[in-house]
N, C-alpha and C positions, 0 to 999 in steps of 0.2 A: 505395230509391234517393233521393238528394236532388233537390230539383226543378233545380238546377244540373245533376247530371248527366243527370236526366230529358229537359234540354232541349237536351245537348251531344247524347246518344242521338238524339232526334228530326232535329234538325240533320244528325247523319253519316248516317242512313238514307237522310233526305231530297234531301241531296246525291249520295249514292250511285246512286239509283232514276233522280236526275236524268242522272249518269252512262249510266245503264243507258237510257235515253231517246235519250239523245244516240246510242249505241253501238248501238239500233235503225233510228235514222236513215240509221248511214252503213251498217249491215246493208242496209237498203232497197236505198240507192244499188245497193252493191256488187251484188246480186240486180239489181237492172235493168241492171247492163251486166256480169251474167254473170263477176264480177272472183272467180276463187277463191281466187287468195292474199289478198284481203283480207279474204273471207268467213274463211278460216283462220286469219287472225289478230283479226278482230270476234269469232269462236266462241269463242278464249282469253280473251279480254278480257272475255266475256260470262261466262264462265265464273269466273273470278276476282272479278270483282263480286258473281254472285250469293253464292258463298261470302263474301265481308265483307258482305254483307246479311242472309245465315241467322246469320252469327255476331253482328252487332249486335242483332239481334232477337231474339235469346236472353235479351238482361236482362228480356223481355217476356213469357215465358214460363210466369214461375208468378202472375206480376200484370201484366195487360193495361194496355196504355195510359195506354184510360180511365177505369181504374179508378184509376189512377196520379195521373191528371190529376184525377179528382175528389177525390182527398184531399190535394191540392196546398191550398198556403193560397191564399187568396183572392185577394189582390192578384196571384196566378205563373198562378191557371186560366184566366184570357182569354188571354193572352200562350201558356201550353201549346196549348190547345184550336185559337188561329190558326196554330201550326207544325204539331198536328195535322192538320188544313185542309190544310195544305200538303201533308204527308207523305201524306193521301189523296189529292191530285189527281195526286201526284208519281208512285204508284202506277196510278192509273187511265191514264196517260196512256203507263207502260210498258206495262201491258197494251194497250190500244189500239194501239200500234204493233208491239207483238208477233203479235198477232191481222190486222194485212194482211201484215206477212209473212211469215206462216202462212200468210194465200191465195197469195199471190204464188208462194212455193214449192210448192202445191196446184196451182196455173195452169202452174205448168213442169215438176212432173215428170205431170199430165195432158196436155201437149204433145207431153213426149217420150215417153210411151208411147203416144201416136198415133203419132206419125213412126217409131216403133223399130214398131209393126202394119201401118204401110204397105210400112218399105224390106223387114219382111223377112216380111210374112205370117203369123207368129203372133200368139195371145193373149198381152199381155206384161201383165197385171194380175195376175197373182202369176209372178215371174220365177223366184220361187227357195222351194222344199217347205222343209219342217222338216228335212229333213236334210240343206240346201244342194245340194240336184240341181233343175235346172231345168224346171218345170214347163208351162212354154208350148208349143203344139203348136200348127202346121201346118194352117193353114186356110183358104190358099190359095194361089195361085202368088206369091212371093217377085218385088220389084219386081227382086231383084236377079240372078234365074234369066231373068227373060222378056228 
């Protein structure tokens, strides 16, 4: 790959992850006030991203990067090396905002299997066996009988 394209490569990734950052963010939002048409349309969106991310990253595949970057000529390795910079942090920073709304959605559905244990008296930590029949049972009086 030329270092021209090497560094259009890095570019579109970069910008993409950036994408994919932004598209965490309004994830967040949408999870803190419970919005699920927007979550439904963040999860397409998320989804489409990550697929032109795995597909850019493909030229990367049987030569990394850096390795990329090290046989760059001279004068193109600092200039690669600082978009590399970038495309790490662009990266770290998706993951980090993926990773709270990972709790976030941990914090809501351990909520609602509190509230679904109180209204109706079962164990709802595993709601549904391997062969889709419901395994929660009865282990106390149902807020909703008394």
């Amino acid at each position: 790959m030329s270092e021209t394209e090497l560094k259009e490569q890095i570019v579109a990734i970069t910008q993409a992850g950036d994408a994919l950052s932004n598209l965490l963010v309004a994830e967040r939002t949408a999870l803190a006030q419970r919005d699920l048409d927007a979550l439904t349309k963040i999860v397409g969106e998320k989804q489409t991203l990550c697929g032109q991310i795995e597909s850019l990253s493909q030229a990367f595949s049987l030569t990394g990067i850096e390795q990329q970057i090290a046989t760059a000529r001279e004068a193109e390795r600092q200039n690669l090396a600082q978009l590399h910079s970038s495309l790490q942090a662009s990266a770290r920073r998706a993951q980090e905002y993926n990773a709270v709304n990972g709790k976030i959605l941990q914090r809501s559905q351990q909520s609602t299997r509190e509230l679904m244990h109180l209204i109706s008296g079962t164990d709802t930590d595993l709601l549904y066996g391997e062969r889709g029949r419901t395994s929660a049972t009865v282990k106390g009086t149902a807020i909703a009988s008394a």
